[in-house]
C-alpha positions as CSV (number, residue, x, y, z in Angstrom):
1,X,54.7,-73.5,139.9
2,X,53.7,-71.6,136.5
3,X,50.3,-72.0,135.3
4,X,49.3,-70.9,131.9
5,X,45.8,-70.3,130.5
6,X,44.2,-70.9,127.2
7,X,42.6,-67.3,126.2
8,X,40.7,-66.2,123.3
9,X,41.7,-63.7,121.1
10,X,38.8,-61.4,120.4
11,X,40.6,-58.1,119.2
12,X,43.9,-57.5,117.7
13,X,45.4,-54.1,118.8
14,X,48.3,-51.9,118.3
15,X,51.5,-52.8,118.9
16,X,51.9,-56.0,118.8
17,X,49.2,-56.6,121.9
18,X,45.7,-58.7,121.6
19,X,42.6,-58.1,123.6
20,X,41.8,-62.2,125.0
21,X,38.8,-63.4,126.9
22,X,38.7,-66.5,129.6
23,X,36.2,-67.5,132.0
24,X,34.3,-64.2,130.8
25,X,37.3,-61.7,132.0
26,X,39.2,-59.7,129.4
27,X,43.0,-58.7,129.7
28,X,45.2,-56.9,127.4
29,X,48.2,-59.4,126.4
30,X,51.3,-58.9,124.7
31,X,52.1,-61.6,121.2
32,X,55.2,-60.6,121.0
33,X,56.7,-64.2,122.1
34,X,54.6,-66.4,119.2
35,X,56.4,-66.9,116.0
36,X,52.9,-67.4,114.1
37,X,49.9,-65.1,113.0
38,X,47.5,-64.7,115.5
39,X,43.5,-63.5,114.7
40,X,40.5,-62.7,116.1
41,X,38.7,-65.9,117.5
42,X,41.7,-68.2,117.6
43,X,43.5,-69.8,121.5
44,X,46.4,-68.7,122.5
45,X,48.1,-70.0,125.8
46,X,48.8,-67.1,128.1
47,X,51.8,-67.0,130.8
48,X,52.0,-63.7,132.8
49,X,50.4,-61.5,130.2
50,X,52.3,-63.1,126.6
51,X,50.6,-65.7,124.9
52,X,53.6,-68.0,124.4
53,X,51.6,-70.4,122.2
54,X,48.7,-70.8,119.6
55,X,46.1,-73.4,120.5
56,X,44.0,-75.7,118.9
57,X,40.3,-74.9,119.9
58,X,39.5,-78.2,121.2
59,X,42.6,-78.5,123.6
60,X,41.6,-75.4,124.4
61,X,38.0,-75.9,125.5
62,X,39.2,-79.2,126.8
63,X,41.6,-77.4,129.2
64,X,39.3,-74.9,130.6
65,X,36.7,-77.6,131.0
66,X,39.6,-79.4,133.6
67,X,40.3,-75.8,135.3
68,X,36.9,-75.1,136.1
69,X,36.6,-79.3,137.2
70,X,38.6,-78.4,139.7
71,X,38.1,-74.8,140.9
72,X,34.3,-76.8,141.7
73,X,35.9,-79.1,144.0
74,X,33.9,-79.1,147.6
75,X,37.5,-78.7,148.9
76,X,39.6,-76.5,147.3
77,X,40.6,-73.9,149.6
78,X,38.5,-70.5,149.9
């Protein structure tokens, strides 16, 4: 299964890589798979450290919103 996770870009940095944010963690992560310009504060949709796709902010939100739906579940496995 691959699992992919809307991220939000809060700083652009050198060589092609961005600086994203998601459930309050940060990760370095590499754009060099989007075929669009990417900035500070927009969604991109991160697979194993490349954001493959940029993201409406709403979808976005929207998506986390389900992720953290279920990671609240009484029995998801600990």
């Amino acid at each position: 299964m691959c699992l992919a996770v809307p991220s939000k870009v809060v700083e652009l940095m050198e060589s092609n890589t961005a600086l994203v944010e998601v459930f309050g963690t940060r990760r370095l992560i590499s754009l060099d798979l989007l075929q669009e310009e990417v900035s500070v504060g927009d969604w991109v949709l991160v697979h194993v450290g490349f954001a493959i796709q940029k993201l409406d902010e709403e979808y976005a939100l929207e998506t986390l919103k389900l992720f953290e739906e279920i990671l609240e579940e009484d029995d998801y496995p600990t």
